[in-house]
C-alpha positions as CSV (number, residue, x, y, z in Angstrom):
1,X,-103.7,76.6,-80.6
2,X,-101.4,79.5,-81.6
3,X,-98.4,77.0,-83.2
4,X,-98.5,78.6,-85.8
5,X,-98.7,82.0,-85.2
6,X,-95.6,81.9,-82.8
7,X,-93.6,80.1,-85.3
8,X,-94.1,82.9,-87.3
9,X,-93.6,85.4,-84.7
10,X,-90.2,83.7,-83.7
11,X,-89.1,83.3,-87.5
12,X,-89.5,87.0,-88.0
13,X,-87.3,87.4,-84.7
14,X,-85.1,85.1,-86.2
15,X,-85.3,82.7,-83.0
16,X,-84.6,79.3,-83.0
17,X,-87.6,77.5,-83.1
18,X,-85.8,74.7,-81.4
19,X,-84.1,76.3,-78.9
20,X,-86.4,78.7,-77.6
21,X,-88.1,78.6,-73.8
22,X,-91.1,78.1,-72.5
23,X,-90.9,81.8,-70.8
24,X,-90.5,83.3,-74.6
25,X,-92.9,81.4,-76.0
26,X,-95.4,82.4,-73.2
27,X,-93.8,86.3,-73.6
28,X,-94.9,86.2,-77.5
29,X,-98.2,84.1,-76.9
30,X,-99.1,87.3,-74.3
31,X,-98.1,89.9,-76.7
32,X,-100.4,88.0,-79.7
33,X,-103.1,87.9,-76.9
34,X,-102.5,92.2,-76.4
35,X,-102.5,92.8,-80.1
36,X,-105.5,90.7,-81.0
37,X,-107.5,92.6,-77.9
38,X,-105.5,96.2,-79.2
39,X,-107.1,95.6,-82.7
40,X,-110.7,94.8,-81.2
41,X,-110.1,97.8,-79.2
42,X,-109.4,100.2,-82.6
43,X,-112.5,98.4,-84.3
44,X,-111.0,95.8,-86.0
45,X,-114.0,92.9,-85.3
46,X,-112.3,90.0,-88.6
47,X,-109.4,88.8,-86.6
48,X,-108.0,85.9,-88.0
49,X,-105.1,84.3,-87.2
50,X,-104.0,83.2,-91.2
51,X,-105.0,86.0,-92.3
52,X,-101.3,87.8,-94.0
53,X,-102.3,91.1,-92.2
54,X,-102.8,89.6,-88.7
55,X,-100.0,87.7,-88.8
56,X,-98.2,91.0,-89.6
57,X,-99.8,92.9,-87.1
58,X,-98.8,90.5,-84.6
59,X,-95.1,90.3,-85.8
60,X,-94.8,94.0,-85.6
61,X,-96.6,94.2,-82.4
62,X,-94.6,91.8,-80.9
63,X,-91.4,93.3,-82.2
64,X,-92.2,96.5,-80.7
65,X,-92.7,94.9,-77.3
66,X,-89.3,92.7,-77.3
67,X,-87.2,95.8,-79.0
68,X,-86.3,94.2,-81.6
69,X,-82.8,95.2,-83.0
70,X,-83.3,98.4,-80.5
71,X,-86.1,99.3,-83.0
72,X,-89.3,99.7,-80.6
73,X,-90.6,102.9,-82.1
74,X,-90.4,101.8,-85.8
75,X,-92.0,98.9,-85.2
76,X,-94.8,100.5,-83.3
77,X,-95.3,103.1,-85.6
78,X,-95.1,100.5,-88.0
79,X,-97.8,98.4,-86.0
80,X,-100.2,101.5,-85.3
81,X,-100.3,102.3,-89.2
82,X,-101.2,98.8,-89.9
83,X,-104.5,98.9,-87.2
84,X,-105.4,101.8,-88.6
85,X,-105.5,101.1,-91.8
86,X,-107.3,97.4,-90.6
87,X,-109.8,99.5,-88.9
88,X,-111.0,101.9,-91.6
89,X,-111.3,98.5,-93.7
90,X,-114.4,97.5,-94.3
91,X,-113.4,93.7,-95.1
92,X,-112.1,93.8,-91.2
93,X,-114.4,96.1,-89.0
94,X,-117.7,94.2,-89.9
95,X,-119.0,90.9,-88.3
96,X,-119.1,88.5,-90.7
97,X,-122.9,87.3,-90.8
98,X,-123.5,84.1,-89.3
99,X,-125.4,81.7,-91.1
């Protein structure tokens, strides 16, 4: 369950978590579900979802897509350094070994 994350997402927004709909909540749960697979895509195989970096990859992600504060660009640009930078990392583009 992605509680969590989208309470995050929606604090960061500075939404209500009250108040908010069902429709936004499925908008940002969608948008966690692009980033996570956009970050798989760049290499990044450790995605975890309270992991500090994540969380803020997501936010900014998710940013982008809504427009927050008619910011899209920044916040992708924003978003796109952050993957990159996950995806050179060697603590997030390796499987961690199963036991």
């Amino acid at each position: 369950m992605r509680t969590a994350l989208i309470k995050a997402i929606k604090d960061s927004m500075r939404m209500s978590t009250t108040s908010t709909s069902a429709i936004i909540e499925d908008d940002i749960s969608g948008c966690i579900e692009a980033c996570f697979k956009d970050l798989q895509l760049a290499g990044v195989e450790k995605i975890d979802e309270t992991d500090a970096l994540i969380i803020r990859a997501a936010q900014l992600f998710t940013k982008a897509d809504f427009n927050y504060n008619n910011l899209a660009d920044k916040y992708r640009q924003s978003y796109d350094a952050l993957k990159m930078s996950l995806a050179l990392s060697g603590e997030y583009n390796t499987k961690e070994s199963e036991g």
